[in-house]
C-alpha positions in Angstrom: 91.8 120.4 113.0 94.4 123.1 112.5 96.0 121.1 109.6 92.4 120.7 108.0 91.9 124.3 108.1 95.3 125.3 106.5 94.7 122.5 103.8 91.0 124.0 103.0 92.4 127.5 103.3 96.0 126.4 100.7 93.0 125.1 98.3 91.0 128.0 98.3 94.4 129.9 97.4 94.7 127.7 94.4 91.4 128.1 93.2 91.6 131.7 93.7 94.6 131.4 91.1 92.7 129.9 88.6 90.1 131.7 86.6 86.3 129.8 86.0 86.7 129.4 82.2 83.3 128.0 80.6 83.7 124.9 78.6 83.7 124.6 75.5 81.4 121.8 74.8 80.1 118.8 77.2 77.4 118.2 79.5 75.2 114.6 80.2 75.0 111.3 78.1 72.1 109.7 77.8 71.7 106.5 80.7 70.9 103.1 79.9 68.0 101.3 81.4 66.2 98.0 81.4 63.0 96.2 81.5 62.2 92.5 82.3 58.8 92.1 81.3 56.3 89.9 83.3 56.2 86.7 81.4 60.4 86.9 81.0 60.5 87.4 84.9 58.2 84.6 85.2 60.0 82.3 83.2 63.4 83.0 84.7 61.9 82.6 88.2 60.4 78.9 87.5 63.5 77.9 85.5 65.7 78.9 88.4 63.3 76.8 90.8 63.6 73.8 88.4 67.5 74.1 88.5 67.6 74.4 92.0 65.4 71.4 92.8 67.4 69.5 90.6 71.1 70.5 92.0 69.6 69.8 95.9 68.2 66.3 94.5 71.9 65.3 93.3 73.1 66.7 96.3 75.4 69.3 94.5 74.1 72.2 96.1 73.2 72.6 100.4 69.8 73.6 101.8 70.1 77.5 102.8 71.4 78.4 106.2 71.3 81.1 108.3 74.6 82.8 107.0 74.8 86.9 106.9 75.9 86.8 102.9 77.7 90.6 102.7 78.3 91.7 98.9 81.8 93.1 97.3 82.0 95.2 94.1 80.5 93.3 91.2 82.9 95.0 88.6 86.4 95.2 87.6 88.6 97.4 85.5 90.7 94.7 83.4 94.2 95.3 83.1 94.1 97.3 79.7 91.9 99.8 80.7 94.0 102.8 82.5 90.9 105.0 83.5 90.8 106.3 87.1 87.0 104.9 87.2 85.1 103.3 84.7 80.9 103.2 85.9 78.2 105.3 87.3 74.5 104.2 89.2 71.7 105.0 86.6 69.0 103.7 88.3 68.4 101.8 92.2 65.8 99.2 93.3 62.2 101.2 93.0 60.6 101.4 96.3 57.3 102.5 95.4 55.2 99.7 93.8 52.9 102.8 92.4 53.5 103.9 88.7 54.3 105.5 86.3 56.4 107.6 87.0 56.0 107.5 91.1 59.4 106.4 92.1 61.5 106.2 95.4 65.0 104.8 95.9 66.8 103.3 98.8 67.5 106.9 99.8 64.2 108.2 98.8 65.2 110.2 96.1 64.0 108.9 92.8 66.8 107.7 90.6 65.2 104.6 89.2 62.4 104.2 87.2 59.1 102.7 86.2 56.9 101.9 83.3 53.4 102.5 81.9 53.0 98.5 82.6 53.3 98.6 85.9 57.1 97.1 86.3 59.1 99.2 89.0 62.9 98.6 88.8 63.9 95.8 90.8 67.9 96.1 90.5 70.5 98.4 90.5 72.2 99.3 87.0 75.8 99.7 86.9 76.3 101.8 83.7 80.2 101.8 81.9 81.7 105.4 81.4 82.8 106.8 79.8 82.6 105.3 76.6 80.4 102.3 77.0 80.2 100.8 74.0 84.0 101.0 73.4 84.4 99.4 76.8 82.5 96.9 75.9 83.9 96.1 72.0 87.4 95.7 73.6 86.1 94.0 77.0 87.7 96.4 79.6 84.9 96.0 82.5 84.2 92.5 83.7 81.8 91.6 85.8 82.3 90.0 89.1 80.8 87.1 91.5 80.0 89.6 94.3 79.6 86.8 96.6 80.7 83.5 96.7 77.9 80.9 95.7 76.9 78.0 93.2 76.1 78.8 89.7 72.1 78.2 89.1 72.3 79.0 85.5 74.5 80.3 82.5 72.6 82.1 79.5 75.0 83.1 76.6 75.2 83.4 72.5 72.1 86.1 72.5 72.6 89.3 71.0 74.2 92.2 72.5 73.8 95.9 71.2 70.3 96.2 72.1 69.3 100.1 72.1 65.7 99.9 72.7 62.9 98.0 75.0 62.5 94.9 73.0 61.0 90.8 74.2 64.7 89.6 73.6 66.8 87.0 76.0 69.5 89.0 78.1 73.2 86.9 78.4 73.4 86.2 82.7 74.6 84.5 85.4 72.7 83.6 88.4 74.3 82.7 91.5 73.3 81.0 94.4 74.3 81.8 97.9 74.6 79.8 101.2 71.6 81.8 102.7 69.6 81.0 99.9 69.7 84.3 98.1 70.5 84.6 94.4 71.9 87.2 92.8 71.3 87.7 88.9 74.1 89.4 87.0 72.4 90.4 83.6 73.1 91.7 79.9 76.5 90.6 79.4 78.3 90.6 76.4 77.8 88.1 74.2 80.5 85.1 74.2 81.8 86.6 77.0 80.0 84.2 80.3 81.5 82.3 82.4 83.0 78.6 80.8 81.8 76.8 84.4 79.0 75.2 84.5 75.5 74.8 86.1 76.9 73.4 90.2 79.6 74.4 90.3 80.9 77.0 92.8 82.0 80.4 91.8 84.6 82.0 94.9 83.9 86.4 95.4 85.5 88.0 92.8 85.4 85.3 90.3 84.9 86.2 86.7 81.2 86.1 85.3 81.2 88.0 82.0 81.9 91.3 80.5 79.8 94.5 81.2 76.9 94.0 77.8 73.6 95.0 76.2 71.7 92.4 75.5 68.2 91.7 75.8 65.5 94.0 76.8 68.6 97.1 77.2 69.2 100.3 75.6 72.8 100.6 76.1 75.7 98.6 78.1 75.5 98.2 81.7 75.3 95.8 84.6 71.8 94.5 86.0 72.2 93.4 89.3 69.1 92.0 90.9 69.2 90.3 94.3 66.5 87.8 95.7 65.9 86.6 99.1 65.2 82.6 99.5 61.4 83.1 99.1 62.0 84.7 96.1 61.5 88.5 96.9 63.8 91.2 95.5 66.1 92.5 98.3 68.0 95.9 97.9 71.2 95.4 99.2 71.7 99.1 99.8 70.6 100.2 103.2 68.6 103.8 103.7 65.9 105.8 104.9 63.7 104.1 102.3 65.1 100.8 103.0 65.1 100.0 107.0 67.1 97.0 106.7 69.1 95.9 109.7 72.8 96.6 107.7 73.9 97.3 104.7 73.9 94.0 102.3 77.1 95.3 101.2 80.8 94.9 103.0 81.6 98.9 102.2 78.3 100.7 101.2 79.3 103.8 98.8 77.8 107.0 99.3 74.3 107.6 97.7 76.1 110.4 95.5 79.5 108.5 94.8 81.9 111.5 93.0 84.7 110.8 91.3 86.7 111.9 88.6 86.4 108.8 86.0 89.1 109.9 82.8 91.0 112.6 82.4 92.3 112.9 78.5 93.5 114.4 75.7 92.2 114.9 72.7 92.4 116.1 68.8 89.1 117.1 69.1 85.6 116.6 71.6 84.6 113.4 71.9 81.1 112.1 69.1 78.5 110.3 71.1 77.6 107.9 67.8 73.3 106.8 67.4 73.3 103.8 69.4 74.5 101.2 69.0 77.8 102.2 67.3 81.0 102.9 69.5 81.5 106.5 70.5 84.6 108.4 68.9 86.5 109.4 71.7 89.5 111.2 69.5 92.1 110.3 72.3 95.8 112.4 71.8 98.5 111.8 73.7 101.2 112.8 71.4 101.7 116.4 69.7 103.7 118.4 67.7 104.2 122.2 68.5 101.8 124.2 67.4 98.8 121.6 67.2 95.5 122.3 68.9 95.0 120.5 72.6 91.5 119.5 73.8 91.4 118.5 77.3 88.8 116.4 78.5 87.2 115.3 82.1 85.0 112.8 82.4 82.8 112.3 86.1 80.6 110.2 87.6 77.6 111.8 90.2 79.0 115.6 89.7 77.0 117.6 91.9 75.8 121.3 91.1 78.9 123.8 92.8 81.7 120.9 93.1 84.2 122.5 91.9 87.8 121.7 90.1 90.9 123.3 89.9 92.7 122.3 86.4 96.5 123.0 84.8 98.4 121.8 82.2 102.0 122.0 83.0 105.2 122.0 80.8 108.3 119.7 80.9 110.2 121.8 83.1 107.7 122.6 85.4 105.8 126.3 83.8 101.8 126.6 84.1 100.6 126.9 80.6 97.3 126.9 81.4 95.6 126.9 85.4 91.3 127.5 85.5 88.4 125.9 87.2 85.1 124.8 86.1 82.0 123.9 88.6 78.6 122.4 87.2 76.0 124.8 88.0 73.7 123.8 85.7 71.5 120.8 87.1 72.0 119.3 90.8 73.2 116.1 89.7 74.7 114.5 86.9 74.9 110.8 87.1 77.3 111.2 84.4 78.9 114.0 82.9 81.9 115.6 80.5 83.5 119.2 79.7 86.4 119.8 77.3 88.5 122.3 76.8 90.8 123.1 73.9 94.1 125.3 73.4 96.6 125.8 70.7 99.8 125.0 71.6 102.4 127.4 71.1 104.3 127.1 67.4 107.6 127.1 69.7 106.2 124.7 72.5 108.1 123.2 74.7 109.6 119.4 73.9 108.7 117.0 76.1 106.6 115.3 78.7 103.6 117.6 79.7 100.9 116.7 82.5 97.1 117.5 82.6 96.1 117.8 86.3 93.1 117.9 88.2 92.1 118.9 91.6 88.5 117.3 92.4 87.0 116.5 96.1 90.7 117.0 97.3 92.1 114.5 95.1 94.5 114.9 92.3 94.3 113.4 89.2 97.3 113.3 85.8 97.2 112.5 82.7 100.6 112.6 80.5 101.4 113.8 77.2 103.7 114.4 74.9 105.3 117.4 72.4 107.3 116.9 70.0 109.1 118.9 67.4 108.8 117.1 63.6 111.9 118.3 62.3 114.0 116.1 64.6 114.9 112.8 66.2 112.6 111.1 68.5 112.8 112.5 72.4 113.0 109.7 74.7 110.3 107.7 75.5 108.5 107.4 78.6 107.0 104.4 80.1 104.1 104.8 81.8 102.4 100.9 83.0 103.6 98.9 84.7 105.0 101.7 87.5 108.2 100.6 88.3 108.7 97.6 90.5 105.0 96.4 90.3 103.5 92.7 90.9 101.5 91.7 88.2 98.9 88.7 88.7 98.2 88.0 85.2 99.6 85.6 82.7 99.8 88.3 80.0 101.0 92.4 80.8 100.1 95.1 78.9 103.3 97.3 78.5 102.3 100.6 77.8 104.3 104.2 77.3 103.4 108.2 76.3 103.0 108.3 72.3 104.9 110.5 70.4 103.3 112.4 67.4 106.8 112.7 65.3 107.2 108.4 65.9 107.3 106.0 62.6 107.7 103.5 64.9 108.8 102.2 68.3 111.6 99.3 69.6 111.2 97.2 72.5 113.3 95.1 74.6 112.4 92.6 77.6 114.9 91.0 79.6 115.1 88.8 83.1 118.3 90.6 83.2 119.1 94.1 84.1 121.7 94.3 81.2 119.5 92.9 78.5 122.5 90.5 77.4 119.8 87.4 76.9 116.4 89.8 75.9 113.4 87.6 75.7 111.3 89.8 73.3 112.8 92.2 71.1 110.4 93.8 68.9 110.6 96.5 66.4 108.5 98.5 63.7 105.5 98.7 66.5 103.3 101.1 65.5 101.1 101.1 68.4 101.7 103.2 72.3 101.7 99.5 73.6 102.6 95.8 73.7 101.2 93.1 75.3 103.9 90.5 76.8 102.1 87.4 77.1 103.6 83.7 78.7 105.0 85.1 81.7 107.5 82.9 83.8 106.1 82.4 87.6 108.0 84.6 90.2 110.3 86.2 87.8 111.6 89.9 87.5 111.8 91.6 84.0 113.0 95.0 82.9 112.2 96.4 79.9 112.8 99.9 78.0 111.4 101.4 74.6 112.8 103.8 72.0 111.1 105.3 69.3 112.4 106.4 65.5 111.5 108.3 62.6 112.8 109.8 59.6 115.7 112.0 61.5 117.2 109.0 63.2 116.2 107.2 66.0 115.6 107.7 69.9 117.6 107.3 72.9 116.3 104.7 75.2 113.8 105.3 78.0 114.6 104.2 81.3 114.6 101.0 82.5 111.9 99.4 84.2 110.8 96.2 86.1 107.8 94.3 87.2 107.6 90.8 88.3 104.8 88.1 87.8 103.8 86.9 91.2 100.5 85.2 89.8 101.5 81.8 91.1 103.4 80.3 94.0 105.1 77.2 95.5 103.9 74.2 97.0 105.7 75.4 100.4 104.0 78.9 100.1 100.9 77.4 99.5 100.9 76.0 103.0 101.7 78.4 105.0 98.7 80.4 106.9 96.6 83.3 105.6 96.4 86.1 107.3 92.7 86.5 109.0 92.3 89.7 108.7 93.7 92.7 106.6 96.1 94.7 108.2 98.8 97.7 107.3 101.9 97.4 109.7 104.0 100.3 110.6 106.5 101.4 108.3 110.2 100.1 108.8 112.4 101.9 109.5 110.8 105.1 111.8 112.0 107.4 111.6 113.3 106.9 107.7 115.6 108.8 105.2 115.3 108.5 102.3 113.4 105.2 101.9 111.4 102.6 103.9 109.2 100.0 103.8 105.5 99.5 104.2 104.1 96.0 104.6 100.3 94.9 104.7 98.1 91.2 105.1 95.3 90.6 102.9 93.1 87.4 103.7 92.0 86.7 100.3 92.8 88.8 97.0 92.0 92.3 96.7 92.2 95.2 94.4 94.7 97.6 96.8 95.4 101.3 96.6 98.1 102.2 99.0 98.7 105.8 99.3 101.0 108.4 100.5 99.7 112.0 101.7 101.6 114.9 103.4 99.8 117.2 106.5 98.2 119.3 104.3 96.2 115.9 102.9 98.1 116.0 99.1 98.6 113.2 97.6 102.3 112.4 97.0 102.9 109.1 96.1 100.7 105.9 94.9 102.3 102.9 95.6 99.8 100.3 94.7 96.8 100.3 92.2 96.0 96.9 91.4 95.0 93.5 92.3 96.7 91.5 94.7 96.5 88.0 96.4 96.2 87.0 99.4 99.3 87.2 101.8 101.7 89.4 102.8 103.1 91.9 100.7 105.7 94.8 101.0 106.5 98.0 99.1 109.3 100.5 99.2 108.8 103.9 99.5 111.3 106.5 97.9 111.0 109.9 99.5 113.6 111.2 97.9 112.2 114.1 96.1 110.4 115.4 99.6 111.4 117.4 102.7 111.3 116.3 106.0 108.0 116.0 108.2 105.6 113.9 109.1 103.7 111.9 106.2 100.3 109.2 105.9 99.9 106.0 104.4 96.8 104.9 103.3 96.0 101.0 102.7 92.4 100.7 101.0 90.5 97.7 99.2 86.5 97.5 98.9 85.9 96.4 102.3 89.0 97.6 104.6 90.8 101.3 105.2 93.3 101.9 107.9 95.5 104.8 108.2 98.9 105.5 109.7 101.9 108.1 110.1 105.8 108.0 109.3 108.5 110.5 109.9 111.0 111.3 107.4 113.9 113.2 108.7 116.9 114.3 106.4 
C-alpha cells in the first residue's frame, strides 16, 4: 500500500509540473455502424442451415456437444503497423428488443443502436482507429478465428467502401463451433478472406480476412455476431444486462476499455476526408531546426477528467515542452484525438527526440528526429525489430527514425556479425523502411542502416539482430507442449547486471513481457509480439538502473502472472 501511495503521490508531483494547455484542434470521429436487414438475415440464416446439413450428411463436420466454447481476441495488429492499439467498441449487442432509439447494452448503458425498422444490434462492432480507411487500404488489422471451429461459409469479391445503409452483400466468414455456436465475422475487405474452404477447420487465431466495409456499412470495422445452436444471438459479454453464467470470453475487457492507441508527429493536424476516401494523417518523424512540430494522441474510450501528463524531450535529455490535457468535455469518447503544435527552435538541438505520454499510469514514446540541412546525415536509428527479437513471419519489416536532411538511405543484412558475406545490400531507399522477405528458418541476422545527402554521407547505426524462429525441427516438433502458461522465476536472483526470464505458452500468443520498478514505472519491454507455443527465454539488461527490487510482467489475452527480482550492484 505504502508503495502505491508514494507512486500516486510522485504522479501527482509530475502533473503538478506540467501546465493544462488546451489543444489546438481534435475532438470525436464519426463511428461506423451496420444494419442487416430482415430478408439479408433471413437468407444468411437458411443458407447456413443448408451448408450445415450438407457438411453433417458427408460426415465433415460433428453433431454439437456439450463443450464450454470461450472466445479470444478476434483482431490482430499485422506486423507493419507500429500503433500501441489500433480499435475501439462502437456499438454492443442491443438488449432491448423496443425501438427506436430504446437501447440497453450488456452493461445497461446504451452504446448500440437501433433502427426506425425495428432491427436492434445483434453484434458487437470492432471499429479500426485511428485511421480506418488507411488501415484498411494497406491491410494492417486482420481479423481473427476467435475460436476454433469449421468454416460454414466464405463470402468474398463484393465491394468494400460502403459509407451509407445500402441492400448490398457484406464479404464474411462464418464459423462453426464444437457446441454448435457460429460465430459470423462480417464486412471484410474485399479479396482479403480466407483461401480455405467450406469444411475445413480453422485453429483460434487463424487468419479470416482484413478489418472492411462492405455491405450494408458506413465505414470499416469488424461485425461480430455470435449464435447459439438454435440459432439465437448470444452476447458473449457478461453484465448486469446480460445474466449469463460467465463470460463467453477467456479475458473479458472492461466495459470502458482506455488506452492510448498512437501517439505521433506531425507536419500538420490530421484531415478526416468525406467517406470513403483515406484520411490524411500528415505523419513527421524527421525535422529540420526550426520547422513547426504537431504532436498528436490518439485514444480509445477516454473518459471525461482522465488525465495525461505529456513532454517532448531533447537528445540529451532537456524538457522542451512538459503539459497535460484531460477531456472534460463529454463523459465518454469511444474514440477521440488532440494535437498540439510547437516551433522548434531555429538552433534546435540535433538528434533523436522523444514524445512521451503518461496515461492510466502507463507510459507511452514515440521518436523523432532533428536534423540540421547544412550538414551530413546524423546516424541513423533503428527502431523495429528491438534488438534480439524472434520474429514468426516469413517476411520482416525493418524499420528506423527518418531523417528530414536524407536523399537516401543504405542497408546491409548479414547472418554474420561482421557483414563479410551481407545477404541484402540495398541503396538509394527512399523510404523509413525495408521489408526483408525469404527468411532462412532458425537463423540470426544483424543489420544496420546509414543515410546520405548532399554533404556526404552518414556514419552507420548500430548493429542489430533478430532471428526467424517461424519454423522448427522434426525433433522439436515432438517434444511436449507445455499445458499451461507459465512465467518462471528469473535466473540468476539476485542478478547484476543481467538475467534471464523464461516463460511456457501452450499454444501461440501475442506476449507483452514487462519490467516495472516499486513505484509501478515501466522500465523495460521485453516482448511485444507474437509467439509460438513452447518455451521461450529473454535477457534482461539492467544496466542503466540502480539497485532494488523490480517486477516482471508476462501477459497474453487470456493469462497475467506477476513476479519480483532483485538487482544488487
Amino acid at each position: 500500500m505504502k508503495y502505491s501511495l508514494l507512486f500516486l503521490f510522485l504522479m501527482m508531483l509530475h502533473s503538478a509540473s506540467a501546465q493544462f494547455v488546451k489543444p489546438d484542434g481534435g475532438g470525436s470521429i464519426d463511428l461506423p455502424s451496420d444494419h442487416l436487414s430482415t430478408e439479408q438475415r433471413s437468407k444468411i440464416m437458411q443458407n447456413l442451415e443448408i451448408k450445415l446439413d450438407s457438411l453433417e450428411r458427408i460426415g465433415a463436420i460433428s453433431k454439437a456437444k456439450a463443450i464450454d466454447v470461450r472466445f479470444s481476441w478476434p483482431l490482430r495488429a499485422e506486423s507493419h503497423l507500429f500503433d500501441f492499439g489500433y480499435h475501439g467498441i462502437s456499438n454492443f449487442v442491443d438488449h432491448n428488443s423496443k425501438f427506436p432509439s430504446v437501447l440497453t447494452d450488456y452493461n445497461c448503458g446504451r452504446r448500440t443502436y437501433d433502427t426506425n425498422s425495428g432491427y436492434n444490434h445483434a453484434g458487437i462492432d470492432f471499429f479500426t482507429w485511428p485511421f480506418g480507411w488507411n488501415k484498411m487500404d494497406n491491410s494492417e488489422v486482420a481479423v481473427l478465428a476467435a475460436a476454433p471451429g469449421v468454416i460454414l461459409d466464405v463470402v468474398d469479391g463484393n465491394f468494400d467502401r460502403s459509407c451509407s445503409f445500402n441492400n448490398d452483400s457484406w464479404n464474411a466468414v462464418y464459423v462453426r463451433h464444437s457446441d454448435g455456436s457460429v460465430a459470423w465475422y462480417g464486412h471484410l475487405k474485399n479479396g482479403s478472406a480466407t483461401t480455405k474452404s467450406i469444411g475445413e477447420e480453422v485453429e483460434e487465431g487463424e487468419y479470416l480476412g482484413i478489418v472492411g466495409s462492405s455491405g450494408n456499412s458506413t465505414g470499416p470495422h469488424l461485425h461480430f455476431e455470435v449464435h447459439d445452436a438454435s440459432g439465437n444471438v448470444v452476447d458473449p459479454f457478461k453484465g448486469t444486462c446480460n445474466q449469463i453464467e460467465s463470460s463467453l470470453w477467456q479475458s473479458q475487457r472492461d466495459y470502458y476499455d482506455s488506452e492510448l492507441n498512437a501517439l505521433h508527429t506531425q507536419s500538420a493536424g490530421p484531415v478526416f476526408n468525406q467517406c470513403p476516401s483515406p484520411e490524411t494523417p500528415n505523419y513527421k518523424d524527421g525535422f529540420l531546426m526550426g520547422d513547426n512540430l504537431v504532436a498528436a494522441a490518439y485514444y480509445r474510450d477516454q473518459l471525461q477528467g482522465q488525465n495525461t501528463t505529456y513532454k517532448i524531450t531533447t537528445p540529451s535529455g532537456s524538457t522542451f515542452r512538459n503539459w497535460n490535457h484531460s477531456s472534460n468535455e463529454i463523459p465518454h469518447y469511444s474514440a477521440s484525438y488532440w494535437y498540439w503544435s510547437y516551433p522548434l527552435p531555429t538552433q534546435a538541438e540535433i538528434g533523436l527526440w522523444t514524445f512521451e505520454a503518461v496515461f492510466q499510469n502507463k507510459t507511452y514514446i514515440h521518436n523523432f528526429s532533428v536534423s540540421d540541412p547544412d550538414t551530413k546525415p546524423i546516424s541513423v536509428y533503428l527502431e523495429s525489430p528491438q534488438n534480439g527479437a524472434e520474429v514468426l513471419e516469413t517476411s520482416q519489416m525493418l524499420r528506423w527514425v527518418p531523417l528530414a536532411d536524407a536523399d537516401d538511405y543504405e542497408i546491409v543484412i548479414s547472418k554474420e556479425e561482421n557483414f563479410n558475406h551481407p545477404v541484402v545490400e540495398e541503396t538509394l531507399l527512399n523510404s523509413r523502411d525495408y521489408e526483408f522477405q525469404d527468411l532462412d528458418e532458425n537463423t540470426v541476422y544483424y543489420w544496420k542502416v546509414r543515410a546520405r545527402n548532399e554533404h556526404g554521407t552518414g556514419s552507420w547505426s548500430e548493429t542489430r539482430t533478430f532471428n526467424n524462429g517461424l519454423s522448427v525441427s522434426i525433433e522439436d516438433e515432438s517434444k511436449e507442449l507445455p499445458a499451461e502458461p507459465g512465467l518462471s522465476q528469473n535466473y540468476p536472483n539476485p542478478f547484476n547486471p543481467s538475467t534471464q526470464i523464461s516463460y511456457k505458452l501452450p499454444r501461440s500468443a501475442h506476449v507483452q513481457l514487462k519490467v516495472y520498478n516499486l513505484l509501478g514505472e515501466e522500465v523495460a519491454s521485453l516482448e511485444n509480439s507474437q509467439k509460438r507455443a513452447g518455451t521461450h527465454s529473454v535477457t534482461f539488461d539492467a544496466s542503466g538502473l540502480s539497485s532494488g527490487i523490480y517486477y516482471y510482467r508476462l501477459q497474453t489475452s487470456d493469462f497475467l502472472e506477476v513476479k519480483s527480482m532483485t538487482l544488487i550492484k
